[in-house]
N, C-alpha and C positions, 0 to 999 in steps of 0.2 A: 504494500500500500504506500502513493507518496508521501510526502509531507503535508501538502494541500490537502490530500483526502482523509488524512490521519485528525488534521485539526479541524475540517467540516463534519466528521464523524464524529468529534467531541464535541463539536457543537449543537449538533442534532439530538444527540445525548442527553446536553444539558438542558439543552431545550423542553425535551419532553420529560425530565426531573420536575423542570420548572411547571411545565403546563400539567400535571398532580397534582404538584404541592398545590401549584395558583387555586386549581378546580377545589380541589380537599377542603380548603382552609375558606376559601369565599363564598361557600354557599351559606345563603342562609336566607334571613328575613330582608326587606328592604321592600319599600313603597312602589307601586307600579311604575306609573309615570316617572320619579322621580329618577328612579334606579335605571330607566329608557335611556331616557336623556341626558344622567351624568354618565354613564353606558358608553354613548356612543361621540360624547364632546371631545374627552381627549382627542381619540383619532382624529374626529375632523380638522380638529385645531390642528393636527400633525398635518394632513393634509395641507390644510390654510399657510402654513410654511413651507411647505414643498412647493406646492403652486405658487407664490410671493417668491422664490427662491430661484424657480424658473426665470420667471416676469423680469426681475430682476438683473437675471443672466444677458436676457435679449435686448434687454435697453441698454444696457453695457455693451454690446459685440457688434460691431456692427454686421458682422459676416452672418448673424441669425435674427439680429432685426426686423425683420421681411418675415420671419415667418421661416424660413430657412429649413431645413434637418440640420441637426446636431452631427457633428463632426463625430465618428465613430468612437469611442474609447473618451471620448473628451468629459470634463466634469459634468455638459451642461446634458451630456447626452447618458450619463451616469443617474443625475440626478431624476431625468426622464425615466426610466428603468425603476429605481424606488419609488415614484410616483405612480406608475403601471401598477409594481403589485402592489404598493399599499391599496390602489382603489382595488384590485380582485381583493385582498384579505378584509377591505371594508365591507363590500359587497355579500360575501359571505359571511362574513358577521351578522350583516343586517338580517342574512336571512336564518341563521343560525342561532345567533344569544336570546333573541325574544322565546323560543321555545326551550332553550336550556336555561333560563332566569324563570320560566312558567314552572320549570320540574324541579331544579338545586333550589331557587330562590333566587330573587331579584336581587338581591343586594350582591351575587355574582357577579352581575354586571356591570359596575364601578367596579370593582376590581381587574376585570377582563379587559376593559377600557383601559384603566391608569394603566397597566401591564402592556396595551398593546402600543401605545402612547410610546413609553418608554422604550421598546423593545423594536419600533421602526424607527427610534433615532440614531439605537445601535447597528444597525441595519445600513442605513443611511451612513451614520459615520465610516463604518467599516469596510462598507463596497467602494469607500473614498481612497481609505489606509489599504485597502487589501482585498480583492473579493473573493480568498478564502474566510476573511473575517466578519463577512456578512452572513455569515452562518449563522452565530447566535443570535441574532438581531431577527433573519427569516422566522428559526426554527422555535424561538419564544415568544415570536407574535403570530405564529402560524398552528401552531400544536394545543395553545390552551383551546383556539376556538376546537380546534377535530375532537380534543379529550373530554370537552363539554359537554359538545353538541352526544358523541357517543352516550358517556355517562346518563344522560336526559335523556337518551333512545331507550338505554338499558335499562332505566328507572321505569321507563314510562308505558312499556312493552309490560 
């Protein structure tokens, strides 16, 4: 096994330690509504910086200004890429956490939120330093929703 695949293997590991304990420890009580939409604020606000982030890039460059495609490998075409999956991992949240916060409990979802919040910035940072390093950042914003949504099938079955 390389080096790369050694420390994305660690990372996917830790990842789905994390996305357990996350699932284990956060279920519980929490207000409908309110546990919605502190739920799903982090992310977005994560998003709302990625997007701001882009924007940003293009009015600086003038070579993407226009509208342009991102230079291959380049930061701005980097940051495009975690913007991609953050919206797929969002998407799938949306459709995912409102039925595992209906079976663990709502207050799951503040936690899955701050978590996923957190874990796409490591994500972000790390596809910057390294994109074997974006592994834990994937695989602890990616695994709490699959171990939730699971766990809430398995409950609920």
């Amino acid at each position: 096994m390389t080096a790369k695949r050694r420390i994305i293997a660690a990372s996917m590991a830790l990842g789905l330690v994390w996305a357990i304990t996350l699932v284990w420890l956060g279920r519980g009580a929490g207000a409908f509504p309110d546990a919605l939409v502190l739920g799903f604020l982090p992310g977005g606000l994560t998003m709302m910086a990625m997007i701001g982030r882009l924007a940003q890039r293009r009015f600086f460059d003038d070579a993407i200004i226009d509208g342009d495609a991102f230079a291959s490998a380049s930061p701005a075409e980097i940051d495009q890429r975690v913007l991609t999956n953050t919206t797929e991992q969002m998407v799938l949240a949306l459709a995912l956490w409102p039925f595992a916060g209906w079976v663990l409990g709502w207050g799951l979802l503040v936690w899955l939120g701050l978590s996923f919040a957190v874990f796409r910035l490591v994500f972000w940072i790390g596809y910057h330093l390294s994109p074997p390093l974006r592994g834990l950042g994937f695989a602890a914003s990616f695994y709490p929703t699959i171990v939730a949504a699971l766990w809430a099938l398995a409950l609920w079955i």
